[in-house]
C-alpha positions in Angstrom: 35.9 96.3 2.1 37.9 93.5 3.5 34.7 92.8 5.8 32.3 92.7 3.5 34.8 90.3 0.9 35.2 87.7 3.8 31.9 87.9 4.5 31.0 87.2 1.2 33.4 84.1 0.6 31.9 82.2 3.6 28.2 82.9 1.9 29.1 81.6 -1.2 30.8 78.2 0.8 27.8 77.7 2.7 26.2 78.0 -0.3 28.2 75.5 -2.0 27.6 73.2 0.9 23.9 73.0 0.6 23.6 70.3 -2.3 26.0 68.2 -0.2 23.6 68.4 2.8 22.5 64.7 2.2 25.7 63.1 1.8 26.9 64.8 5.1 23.6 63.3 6.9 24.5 60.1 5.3 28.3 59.9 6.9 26.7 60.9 10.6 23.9 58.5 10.2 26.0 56.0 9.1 28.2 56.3 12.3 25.0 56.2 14.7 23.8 53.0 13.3 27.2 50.9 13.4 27.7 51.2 16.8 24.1 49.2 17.5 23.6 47.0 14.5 27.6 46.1 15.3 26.5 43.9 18.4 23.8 42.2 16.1 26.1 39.3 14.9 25.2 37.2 10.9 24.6 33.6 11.6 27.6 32.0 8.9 25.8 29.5 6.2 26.9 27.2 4.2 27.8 28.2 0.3 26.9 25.8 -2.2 30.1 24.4 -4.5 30.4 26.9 -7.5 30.0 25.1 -10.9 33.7 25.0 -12.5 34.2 27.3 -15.5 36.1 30.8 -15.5 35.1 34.2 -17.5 37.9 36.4 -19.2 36.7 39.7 -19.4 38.7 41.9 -21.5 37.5 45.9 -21.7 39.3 47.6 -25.1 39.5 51.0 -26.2 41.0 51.4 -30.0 44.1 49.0 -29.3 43.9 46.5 -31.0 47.7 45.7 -31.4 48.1 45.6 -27.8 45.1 43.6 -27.7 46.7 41.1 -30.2 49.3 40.2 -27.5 46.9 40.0 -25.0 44.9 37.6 -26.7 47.4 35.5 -27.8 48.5 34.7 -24.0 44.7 34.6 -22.7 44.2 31.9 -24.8 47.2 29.8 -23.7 46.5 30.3 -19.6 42.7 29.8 -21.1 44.0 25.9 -22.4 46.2 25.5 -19.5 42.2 25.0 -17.2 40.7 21.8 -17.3 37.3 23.7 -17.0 34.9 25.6 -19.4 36.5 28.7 -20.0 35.0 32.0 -21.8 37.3 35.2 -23.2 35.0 38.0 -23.9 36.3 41.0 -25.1 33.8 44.4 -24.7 35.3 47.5 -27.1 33.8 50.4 -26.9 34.6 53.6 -28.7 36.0 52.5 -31.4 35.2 51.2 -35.1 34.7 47.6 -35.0 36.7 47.0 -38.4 39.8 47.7 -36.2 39.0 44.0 -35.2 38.4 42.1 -38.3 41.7 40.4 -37.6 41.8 39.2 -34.3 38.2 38.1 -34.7 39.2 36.0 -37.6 42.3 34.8 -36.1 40.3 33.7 -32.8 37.0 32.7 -33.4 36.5 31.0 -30.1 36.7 34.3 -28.7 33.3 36.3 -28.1 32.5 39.9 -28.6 31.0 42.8 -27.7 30.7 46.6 -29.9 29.3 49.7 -27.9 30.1 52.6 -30.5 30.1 54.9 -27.4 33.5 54.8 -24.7 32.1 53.6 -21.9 35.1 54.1 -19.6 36.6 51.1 -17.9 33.9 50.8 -15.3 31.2 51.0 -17.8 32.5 48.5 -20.3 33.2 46.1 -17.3 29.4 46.9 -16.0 28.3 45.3 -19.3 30.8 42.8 -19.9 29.2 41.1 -16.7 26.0 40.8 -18.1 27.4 38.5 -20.6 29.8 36.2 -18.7 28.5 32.8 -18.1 30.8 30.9 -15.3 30.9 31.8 -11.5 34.6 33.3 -11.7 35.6 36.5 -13.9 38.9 37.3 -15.0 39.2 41.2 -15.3 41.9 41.7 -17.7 43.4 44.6 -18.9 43.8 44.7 -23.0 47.6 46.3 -22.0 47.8 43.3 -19.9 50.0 39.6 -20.6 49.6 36.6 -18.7 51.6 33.8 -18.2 50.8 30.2 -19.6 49.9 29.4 -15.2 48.3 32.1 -14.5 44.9 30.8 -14.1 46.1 27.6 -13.1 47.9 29.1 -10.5 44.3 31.0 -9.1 42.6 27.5 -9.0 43.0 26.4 -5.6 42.1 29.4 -4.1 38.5 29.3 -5.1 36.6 28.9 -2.0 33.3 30.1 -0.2 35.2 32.8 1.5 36.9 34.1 -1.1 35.9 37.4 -3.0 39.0 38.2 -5.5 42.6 36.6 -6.2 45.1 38.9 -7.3 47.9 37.9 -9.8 51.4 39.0 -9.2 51.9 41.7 -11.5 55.3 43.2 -13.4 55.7 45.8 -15.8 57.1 45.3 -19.3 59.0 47.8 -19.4 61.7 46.3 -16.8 63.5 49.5 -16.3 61.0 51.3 -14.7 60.2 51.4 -11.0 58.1 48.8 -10.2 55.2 50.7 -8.6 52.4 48.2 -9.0 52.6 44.0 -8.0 49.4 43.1 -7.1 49.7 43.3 -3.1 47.6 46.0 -2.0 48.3 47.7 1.0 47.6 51.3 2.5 49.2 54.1 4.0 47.2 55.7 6.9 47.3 59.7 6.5 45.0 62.1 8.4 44.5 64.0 5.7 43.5 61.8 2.7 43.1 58.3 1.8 46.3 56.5 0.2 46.8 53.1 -1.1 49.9 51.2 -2.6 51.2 48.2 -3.7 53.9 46.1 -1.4 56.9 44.4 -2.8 56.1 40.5 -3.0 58.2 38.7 -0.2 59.8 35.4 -0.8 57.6 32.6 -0.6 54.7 30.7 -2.5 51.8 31.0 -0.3 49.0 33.3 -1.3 48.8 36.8 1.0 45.8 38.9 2.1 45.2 41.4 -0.2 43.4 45.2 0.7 41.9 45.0 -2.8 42.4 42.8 -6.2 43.5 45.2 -9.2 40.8 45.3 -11.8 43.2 44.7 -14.6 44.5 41.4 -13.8 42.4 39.2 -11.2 39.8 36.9 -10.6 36.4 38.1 -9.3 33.6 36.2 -8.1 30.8 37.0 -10.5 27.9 37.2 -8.7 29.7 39.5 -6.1 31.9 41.2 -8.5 28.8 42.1 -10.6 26.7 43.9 -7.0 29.7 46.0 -5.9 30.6 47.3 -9.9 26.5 48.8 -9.6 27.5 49.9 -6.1 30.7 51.5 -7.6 29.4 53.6 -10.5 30.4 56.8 -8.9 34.1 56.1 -9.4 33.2 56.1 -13.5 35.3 56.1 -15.6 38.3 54.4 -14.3 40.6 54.3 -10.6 39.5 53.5 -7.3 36.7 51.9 -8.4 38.7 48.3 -7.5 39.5 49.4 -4.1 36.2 49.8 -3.1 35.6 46.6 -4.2 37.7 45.0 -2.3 36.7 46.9 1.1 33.1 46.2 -0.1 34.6 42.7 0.5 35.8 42.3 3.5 33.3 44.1 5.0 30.8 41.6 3.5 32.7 38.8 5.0 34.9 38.0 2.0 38.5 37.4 1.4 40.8 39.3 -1.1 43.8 37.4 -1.6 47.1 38.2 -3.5 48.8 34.9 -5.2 52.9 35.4 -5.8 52.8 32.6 -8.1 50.5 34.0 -10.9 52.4 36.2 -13.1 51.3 39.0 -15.4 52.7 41.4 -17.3 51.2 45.2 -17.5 52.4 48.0 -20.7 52.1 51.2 -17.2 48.9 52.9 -18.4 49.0 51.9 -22.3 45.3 52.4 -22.3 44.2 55.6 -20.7 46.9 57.7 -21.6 45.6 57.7 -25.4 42.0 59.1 -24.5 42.4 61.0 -21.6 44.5 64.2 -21.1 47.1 64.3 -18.6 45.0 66.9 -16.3 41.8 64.9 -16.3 43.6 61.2 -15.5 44.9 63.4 -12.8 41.6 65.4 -11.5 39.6 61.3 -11.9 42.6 60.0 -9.2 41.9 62.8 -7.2 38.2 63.3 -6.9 38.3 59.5 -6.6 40.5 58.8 -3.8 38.2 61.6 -1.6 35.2 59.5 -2.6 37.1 56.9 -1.6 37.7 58.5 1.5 34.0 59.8 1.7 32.7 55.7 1.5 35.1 54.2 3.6 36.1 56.7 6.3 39.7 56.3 5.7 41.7 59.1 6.5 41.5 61.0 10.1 39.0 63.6 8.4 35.8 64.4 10.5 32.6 64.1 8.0 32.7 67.9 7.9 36.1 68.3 6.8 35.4 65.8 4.2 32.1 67.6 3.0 34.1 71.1 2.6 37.1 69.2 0.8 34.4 68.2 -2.0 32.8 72.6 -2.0 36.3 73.6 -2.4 37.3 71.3 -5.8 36.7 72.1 -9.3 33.1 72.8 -10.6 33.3 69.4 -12.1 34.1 67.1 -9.2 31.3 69.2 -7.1 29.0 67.9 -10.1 29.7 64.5 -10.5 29.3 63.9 -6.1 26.2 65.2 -5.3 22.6 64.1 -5.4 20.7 61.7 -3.5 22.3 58.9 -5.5 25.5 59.5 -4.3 24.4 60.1 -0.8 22.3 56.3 -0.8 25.7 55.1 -2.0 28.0 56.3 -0.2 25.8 55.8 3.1 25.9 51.9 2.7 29.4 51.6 1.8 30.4 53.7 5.0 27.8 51.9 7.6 28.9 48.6 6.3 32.7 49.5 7.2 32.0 50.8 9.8 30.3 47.4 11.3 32.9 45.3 10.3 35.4 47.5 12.0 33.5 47.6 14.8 33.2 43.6 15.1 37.0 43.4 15.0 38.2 43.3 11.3 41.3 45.5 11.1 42.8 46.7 7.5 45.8 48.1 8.7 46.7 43.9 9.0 44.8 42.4 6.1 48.2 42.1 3.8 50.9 41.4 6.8 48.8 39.0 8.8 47.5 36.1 6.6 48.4 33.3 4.8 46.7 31.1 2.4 47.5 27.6 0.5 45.6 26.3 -2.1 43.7 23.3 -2.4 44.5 20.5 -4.2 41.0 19.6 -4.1 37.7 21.7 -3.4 35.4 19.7 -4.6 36.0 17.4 -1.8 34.1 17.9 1.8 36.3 17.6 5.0 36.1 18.3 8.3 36.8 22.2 9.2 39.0 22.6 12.2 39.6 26.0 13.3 42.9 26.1 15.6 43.7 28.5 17.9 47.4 28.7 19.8 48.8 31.9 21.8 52.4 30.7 20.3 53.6 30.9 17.1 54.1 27.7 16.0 56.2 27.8 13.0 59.1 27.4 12.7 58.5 25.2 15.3 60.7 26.1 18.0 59.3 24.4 20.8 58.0 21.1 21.6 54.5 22.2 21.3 55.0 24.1 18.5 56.4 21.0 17.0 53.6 18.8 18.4 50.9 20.9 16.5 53.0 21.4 13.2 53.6 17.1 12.4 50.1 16.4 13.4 48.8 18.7 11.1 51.2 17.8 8.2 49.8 14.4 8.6 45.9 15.0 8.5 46.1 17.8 6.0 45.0 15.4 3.4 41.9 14.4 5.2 41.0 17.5 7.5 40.9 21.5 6.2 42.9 23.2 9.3 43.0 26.9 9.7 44.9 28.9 11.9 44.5 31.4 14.0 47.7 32.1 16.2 49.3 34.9 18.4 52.6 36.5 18.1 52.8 37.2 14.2 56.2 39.0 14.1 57.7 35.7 15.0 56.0 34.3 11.5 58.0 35.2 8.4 57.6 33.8 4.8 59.9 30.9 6.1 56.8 29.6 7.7 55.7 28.5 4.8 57.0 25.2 4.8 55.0 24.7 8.0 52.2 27.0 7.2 51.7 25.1 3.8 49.1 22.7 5.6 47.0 25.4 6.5 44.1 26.3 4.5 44.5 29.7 6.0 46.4 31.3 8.6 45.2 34.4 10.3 48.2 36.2 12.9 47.1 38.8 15.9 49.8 40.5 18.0 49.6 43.2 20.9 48.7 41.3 24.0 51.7 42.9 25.6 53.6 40.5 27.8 57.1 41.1 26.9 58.1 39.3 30.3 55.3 36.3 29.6 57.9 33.3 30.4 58.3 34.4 34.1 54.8 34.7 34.7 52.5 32.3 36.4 50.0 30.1 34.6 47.1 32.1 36.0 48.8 35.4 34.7 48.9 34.1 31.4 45.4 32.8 31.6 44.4 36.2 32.1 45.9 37.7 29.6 46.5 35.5 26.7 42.6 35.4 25.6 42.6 39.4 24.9 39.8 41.4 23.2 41.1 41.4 20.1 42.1 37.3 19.6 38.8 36.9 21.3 37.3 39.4 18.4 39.3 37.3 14.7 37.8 34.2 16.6 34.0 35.2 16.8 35.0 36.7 12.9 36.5 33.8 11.8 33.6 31.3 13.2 31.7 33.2 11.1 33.6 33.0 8.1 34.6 29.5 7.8 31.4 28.1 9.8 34.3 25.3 11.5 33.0 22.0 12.4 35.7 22.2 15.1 37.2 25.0 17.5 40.8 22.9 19.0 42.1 25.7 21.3 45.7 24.7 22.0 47.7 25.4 25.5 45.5 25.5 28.4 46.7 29.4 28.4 43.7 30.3 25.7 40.8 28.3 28.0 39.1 31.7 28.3 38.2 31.3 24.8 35.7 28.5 25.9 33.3 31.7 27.7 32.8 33.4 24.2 31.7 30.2 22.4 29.5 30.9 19.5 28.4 29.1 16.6 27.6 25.1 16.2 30.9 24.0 16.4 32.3 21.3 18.5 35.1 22.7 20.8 38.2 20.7 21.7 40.8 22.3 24.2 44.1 20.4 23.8 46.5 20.7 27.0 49.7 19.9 26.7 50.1 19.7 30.3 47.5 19.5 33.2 49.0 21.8 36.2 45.7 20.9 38.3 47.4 20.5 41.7 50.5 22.1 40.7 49.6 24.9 43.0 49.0 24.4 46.4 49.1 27.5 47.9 46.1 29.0 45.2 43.9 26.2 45.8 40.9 28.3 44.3 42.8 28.0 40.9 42.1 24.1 40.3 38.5 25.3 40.9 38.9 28.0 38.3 40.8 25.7 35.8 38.1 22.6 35.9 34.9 25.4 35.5 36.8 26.8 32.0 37.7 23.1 31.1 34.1 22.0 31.5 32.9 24.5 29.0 34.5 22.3 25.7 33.6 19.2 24.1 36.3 17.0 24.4 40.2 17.5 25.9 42.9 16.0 24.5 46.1 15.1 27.2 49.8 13.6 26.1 50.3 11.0 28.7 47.8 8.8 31.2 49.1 10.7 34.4 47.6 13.6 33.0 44.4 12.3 31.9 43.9 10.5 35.6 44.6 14.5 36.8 40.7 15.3 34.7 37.0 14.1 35.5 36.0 15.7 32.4 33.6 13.4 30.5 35.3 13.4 27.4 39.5 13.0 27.9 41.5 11.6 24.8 45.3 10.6 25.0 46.8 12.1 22.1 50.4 11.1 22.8 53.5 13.0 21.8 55.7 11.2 19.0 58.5 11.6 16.6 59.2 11.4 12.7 60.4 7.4 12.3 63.8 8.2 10.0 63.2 7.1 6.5 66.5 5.2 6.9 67.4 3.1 9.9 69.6 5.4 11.7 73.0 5.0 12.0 75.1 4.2 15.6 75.9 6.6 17.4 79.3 8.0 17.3 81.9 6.7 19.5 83.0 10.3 20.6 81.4 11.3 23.9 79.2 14.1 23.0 75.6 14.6 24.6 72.7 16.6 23.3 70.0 18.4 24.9 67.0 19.5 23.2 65.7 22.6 25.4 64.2 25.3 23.9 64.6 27.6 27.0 61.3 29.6 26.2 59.8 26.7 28.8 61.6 27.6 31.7 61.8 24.3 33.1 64.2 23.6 30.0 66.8 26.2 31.6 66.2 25.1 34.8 67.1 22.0 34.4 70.0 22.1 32.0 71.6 24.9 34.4 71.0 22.0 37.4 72.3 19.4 35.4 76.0 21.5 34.7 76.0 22.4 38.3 75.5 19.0 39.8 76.1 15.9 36.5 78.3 17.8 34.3 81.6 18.3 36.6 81.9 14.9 37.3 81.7 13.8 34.0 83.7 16.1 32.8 86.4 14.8 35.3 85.6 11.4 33.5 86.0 12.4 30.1 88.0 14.8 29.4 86.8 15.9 25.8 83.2 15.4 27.2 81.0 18.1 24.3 77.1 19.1 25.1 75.5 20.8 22.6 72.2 22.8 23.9 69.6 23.5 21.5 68.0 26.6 23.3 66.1 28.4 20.6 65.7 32.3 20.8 66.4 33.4 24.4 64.2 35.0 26.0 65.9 37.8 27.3 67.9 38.5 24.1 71.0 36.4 25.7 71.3 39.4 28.1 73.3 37.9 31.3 73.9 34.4 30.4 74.6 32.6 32.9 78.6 31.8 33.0 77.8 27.7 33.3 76.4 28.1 29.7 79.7 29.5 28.2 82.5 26.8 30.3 84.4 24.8 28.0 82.7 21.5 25.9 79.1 23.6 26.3 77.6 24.4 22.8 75.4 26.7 23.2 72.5 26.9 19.8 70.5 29.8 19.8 68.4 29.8 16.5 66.0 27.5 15.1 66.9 24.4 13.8 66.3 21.4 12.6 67.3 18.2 15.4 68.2 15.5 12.6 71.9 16.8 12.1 73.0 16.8 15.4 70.7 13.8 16.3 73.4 12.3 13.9 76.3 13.9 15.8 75.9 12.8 19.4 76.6 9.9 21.7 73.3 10.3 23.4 70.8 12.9 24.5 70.2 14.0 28.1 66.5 15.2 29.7 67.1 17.1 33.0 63.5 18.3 34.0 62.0 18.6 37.4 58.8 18.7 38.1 56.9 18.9 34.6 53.8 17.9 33.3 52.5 16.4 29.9 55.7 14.3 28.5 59.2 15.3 26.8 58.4 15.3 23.6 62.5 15.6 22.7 62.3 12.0 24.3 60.3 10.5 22.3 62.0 11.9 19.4 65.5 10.9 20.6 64.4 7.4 20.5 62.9 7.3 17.4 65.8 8.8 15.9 67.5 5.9 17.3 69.9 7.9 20.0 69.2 6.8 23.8 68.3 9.4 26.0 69.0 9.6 29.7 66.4 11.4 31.8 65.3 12.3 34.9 62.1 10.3 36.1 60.5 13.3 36.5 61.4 14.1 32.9 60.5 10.8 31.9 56.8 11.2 32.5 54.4 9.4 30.0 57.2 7.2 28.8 57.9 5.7 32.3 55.7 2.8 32.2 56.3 2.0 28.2 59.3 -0.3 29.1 61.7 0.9 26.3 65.0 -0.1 26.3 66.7 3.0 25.2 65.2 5.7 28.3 67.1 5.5 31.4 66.1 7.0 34.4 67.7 8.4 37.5 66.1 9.7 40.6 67.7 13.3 40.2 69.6 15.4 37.9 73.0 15.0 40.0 72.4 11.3 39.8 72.1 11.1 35.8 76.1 11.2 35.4 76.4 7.7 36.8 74.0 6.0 33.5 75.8 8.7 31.3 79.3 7.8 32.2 78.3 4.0 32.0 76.8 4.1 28.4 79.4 6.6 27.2 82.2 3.9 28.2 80.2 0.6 27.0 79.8 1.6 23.4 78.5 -2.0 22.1 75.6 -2.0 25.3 74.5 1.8 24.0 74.1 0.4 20.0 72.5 -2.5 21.0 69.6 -0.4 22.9 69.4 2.0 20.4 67.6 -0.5 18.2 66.3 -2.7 20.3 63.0 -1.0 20.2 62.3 -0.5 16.8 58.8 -2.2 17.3 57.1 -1.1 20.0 58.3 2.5 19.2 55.8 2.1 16.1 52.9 3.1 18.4 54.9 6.6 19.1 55.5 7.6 15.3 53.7 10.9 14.5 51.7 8.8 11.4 49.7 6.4 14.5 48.8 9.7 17.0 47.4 11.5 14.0 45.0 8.5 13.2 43.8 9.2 17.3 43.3 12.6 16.6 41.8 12.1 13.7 39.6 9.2 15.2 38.6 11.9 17.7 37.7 14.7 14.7 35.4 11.7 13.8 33.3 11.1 16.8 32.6 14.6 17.4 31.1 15.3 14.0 28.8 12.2 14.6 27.6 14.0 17.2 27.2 17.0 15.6 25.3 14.9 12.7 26.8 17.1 10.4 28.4 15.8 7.4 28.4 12.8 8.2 28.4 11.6 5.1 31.3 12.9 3.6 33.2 11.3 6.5 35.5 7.9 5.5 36.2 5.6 8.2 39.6 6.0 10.2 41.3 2.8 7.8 39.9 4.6 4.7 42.1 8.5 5.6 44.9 9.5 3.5 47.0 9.4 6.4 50.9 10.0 6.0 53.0 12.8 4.9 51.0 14.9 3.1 52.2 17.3 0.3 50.6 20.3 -1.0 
């Protein structure tokens, strides 16, 4: 009896699995195909400036008080756009009298009657064949936005860009906030799940997993391909999400902006036409189609097939048939190709940045820059190199970012980050240890698969008019070069010759340098280290003080600027308190050196007992020079052996402190015959112009502004007009855009604020 009932179950669940046949042909075939058309990589193209003008689309179901307060604030963030605007308002299932009112009161305001509910997707589906501009505002008729909240979406509008998402929060303030805006997921291996983060601090728009279809902005013509793509998801939930992979995977952006607000009455809406079971059996039969399209759980195609014979008569109805099998076949091949060439979900919210533009409708140059640092805050001198050169050109160049180590980038980035049209964060290379390796180790490693992968994604993307890889560590990058872009690889040091018992490596180092454009050096000993055809001296500078800076103290107190993530920086300062610092200590008794050191590297484990004697200041966070610029007597440069220049130098000097150096340490400023660098020929041999200048106070004020002048040519303000000059004659090459170039005299140069 048992037997036979067993037996009889598994009939009848083969037998429910039959109609399903297709789709599970669909999610196999689907998988085949990705893993060849993957290597078969879109050539980017240009898209055409969108006309201005934004689309409020408002689907209502029999609420018309709720839709009264929607209205009224629609209309104010409407008035608040300097461009064409349209609200159109689709209500469906319900008597059009209800609306005599708010038609009357609003007559600018269009309208659409379908006697029949047509469920949200459905009354969105025909809303967008009525909407006139090239944006669409999906807004909820439960929904309240503030006067900015367009506004605020503005600047984001750009070829790359799918959806902006508005910040959301409920009315209801005592409720637990379970929906903002910022899409994220949770990876199960068992069913798809999605949520929505908690906003962070900061002003800078996020990447999104999907825009919410109650309260964003859509590109139309997109928006209007992926709602007919969508129809299984009728009548409401989910539909949105596939939207937004539908996105990504198409090579679009989703992003999620903090500083558009709007307000949501939790499921006002659906509640009043939809019993508590059903709302409940839609989320659920959706989020497995959901899971059926994307492939997003750990469920084999199998397992996913005999979740859909085991629900409820009504959910086996409503996914079968070839339809749905087309459907979902194209949704799941097209994720499956963009995973496969290197876009990862699981980092889409976490790992991006986005600032707006102040204005799209001009053409700039595209640079692209890659750096295997973080560079914000900028903790190091090269981190601070790249930061104030982009500041400065922001205005006249559109930079994007691409940059390793992204748990070291935080939303107090921002104020660097700012400049960026976008920034895009990998992390995983897996060098823990990387300060102590060698320059060859790092070249090895520090162009891995999956940077090299978000570049070849991001050339395509943003079609860049330039690739600037920064740090010769990422010169690998030059053997995957791919699209029309001209490459620029700026070194912040040469190490050709540097060493002598590899001799193959200079050999190595000039074939991956051949492979760009253009390099870009910070002093001439470096450049006379290259016989590349193309070398530009792109000096390192300093931030001239908006105010002449005041003399330096009279208390003897020295300052060293040495991030010790560049090993030479610890080196050196541990030489110099081994060898200068006794004897001047001997000299002056209340002697104080503060050492700006940054994060240690190993955590501060084992600090080495000179750093903690007495007068030693030891500084290990990030922060800003100026203050103790202010503070001391003097700054001190004890390096060995480096290449590039100091850029701490430079900025000493400008900030109107002297700064005694090694002549080593004094590279690329040797020759410039300022009057506030001295040099010695070692590290021991720096306490004798130290002692001197700390005794002959009116000698050390007269040099520190001596040079006011011919420290002009070192201000951040004139190297960004050479780098800029450089931007410029590779794009004549290219013969791209020409056009929309202004000559060097013309640029917006400065600080630039966004």
């Amino acid at each position: 009896m048992n037997s036979s009932s067993g037996w009889r179950r598994r009939f009848h669940s083969r037998l429910r699995k039959l109609p399903f046949l297709p789709l599970l042909a669909a999610l196999g075939l689907a998988s085949v195909l990705a893993r060849w058309l993957a290597t078969f990589r879109p050539v980017a193209g240009v898209v055409p400036q969108d006309e201005p003008g934004i689309s409020i689309l408002i689907p209502e179901r029999g609420t018309p008080e709720l839709l009264s307060e929607t209205l009224a604030a629609a209309v104010v963030a409407a008035d608040a756009v300097a461009e064409p605007t349209q609200i159109l308002v689709v209500v469906n299932g319900a008597d059009e009298s209800e609306y005599a009112a708010l038609r009357s009161r609003w007559p600018q305001i269009e309208w659409l009657f379908h006697a029949q509910p047509l469920g949200y997707h459905g009354a969105i589906a025909l809303g967008l064949r009525h909407v006139r501009h090239a944006w669409t505002y999906l807004l909820n008729s439960d929904m309240r936005l503030d006067p900015g909240a367009l506004f605020e979406l503005l600047g984001y509008r750009r070829s790359t860009v799918f959806a902006i998402a508005s910040q959301i929060f409920l009315v209801d303030s005592s409720r637990r906030r379970e929906e903002t805006g910022w899409t994220d997921f949770n990876w199960r291996a068992d069913r798809a799940e999605i949520y929505d983060r908690m906003p962070e601090p900061g002003e800078l728009a996020r990447g999104n997993l999907y825009a919410g279809g109650g309260s964003s902005l859509f590109r139309t013509a997109l928006l209007r391909c992926f709602v007919r793509d969508s129809r299984d998801y009728a009548p409401f939930y989910w539909e949105d999400a596939d939207w937004g992979i539908s996105a990504w995977a198409a090579g679009r952006e989703v992003l999620f902006c903090p500083k558009s607000w709007a307000w949501h009455h939790h499921r006002a809406t659906i509640s009043r036409h939809y019993s508590a079971d059903e709302i409940k059996r839609v989320i659920e039969r959706n989020a497995l189609l959901f899971d059926v399209r994307r492939g997003w759980s750990g469920l084999f195609p199998r397992a996913l097939i005999h979740r859909i014979t085991e629900s409820d008569a009504t959910t086996r109805s409503e996914l079968r048939g070839l339809g749905v099998a087309w459907r979902t076949f194209r949704s799941r091949l097209a994720t499956r190709i963009a995973q496969r060439r290197g876009l990862r979900f699981d980092t889409l919210a976490t790992h991006r940045y986005y600032s707006p533009d102040p204005d799209p409708t001009r053409s700039r140059p595209r640079v692209l820059m890659i750096s295997p640092y973080a560079i914000s805050p900028p903790v190091h001198g090269g981190a601070r190199r790249v930061t104030e050169l982009v500041e400065r050109l922001a205005g006249s160049v559109d930079f994007f970012l691409l940059s390793d180590e992204q748990s070291l980038y935080s939303p107090a980035s921002e104020k660097w980050l700012r400049h960026f049209r976008a920034t895009y964060l990998v992390e995983g290379r897996g060098d823990s240890s990387d300060d102590q390796a060698s320059l060859r180790q790092r070249l090895d490693r520090h162009a891995w698969p999956l940077l090299r992968d978000e570049l070849k994604r991001l050339i395509e993307l943003l079609s860049p008019d330039i690739v600037q890889v920064e740090f010769m560590e990422l010169a690998r990058l030059g053997e995957n070069r791919a699209g029309s872009a001209k490459w620029i690889l700026a070194l912040h040091d040469v190490t050709l010759g540097s060493a002598q018992d590899d001799p193959e490596f200079d050999t190595l180092q000039r074939a991956l340098m051949s492979r760009f454009d253009a390099i870009t050096v910070c002093s001439n000993e470096d450049a006379a280290l290259l016989d590349h055809p193309c070398v530009s001296i792109v000096a390192n500078g300093a931030t001239r003080p908006e105010r002449n800076p005041r003399p330096s103290p009279d208390t003897a107190s020295l300052l060293f600027m040495g991030p010790f993530r560049y090993p030479q920086n610890r080196d050196g300062i541990l030489e110099f308190l081994s060898t200068a610092w006794p004897e001047l200590k001997r000299q002056f008794v209340n002697l104080r050196l503060t050492i700006l050191a940054g994060r240690l590297p190993d955590d501060g484990a084992d600090l080495d007992p000179r750093l903690m004697q007495s007068g030693v200041e030891l500084v290990t966070r990030f922060v800003e020079p100026r203050y103790f610029l202010d503070q001391c007597s003097m700054t001190i440069n004890p390096l060995m052996e480096i290449r590039g220049s100091a850029l701490k130098l430079i900025e000493s000097l400008l900030a109107g402190r002297m700064c005694v150096s090694t002549e080593a340490g004094a590279r690329g400023f040797s020759d410039s015959h300022l009057s506030g660098l001295v040099t010695a020929n070692t590290i021991a041999g720096m306490a004798e112009p130290i002692g001197r200048l700390l005794v002959d106070t009116a000698c050390r004020h007269s040099s520190e502004t001596s040079d006011a002048e011919r420290l002009d040519a070192y201000s951040w303000d004139t190297i960004a007009k050479t780098q800029f000059g450089l931007y410029q004659s590779l794009m004549r090459r290219q013969r791209r855009r020409d056009t929309d170039l202004a000559p060097i005299s013309d640029a917006p140069f400065g600080i630039t604020r966004i």
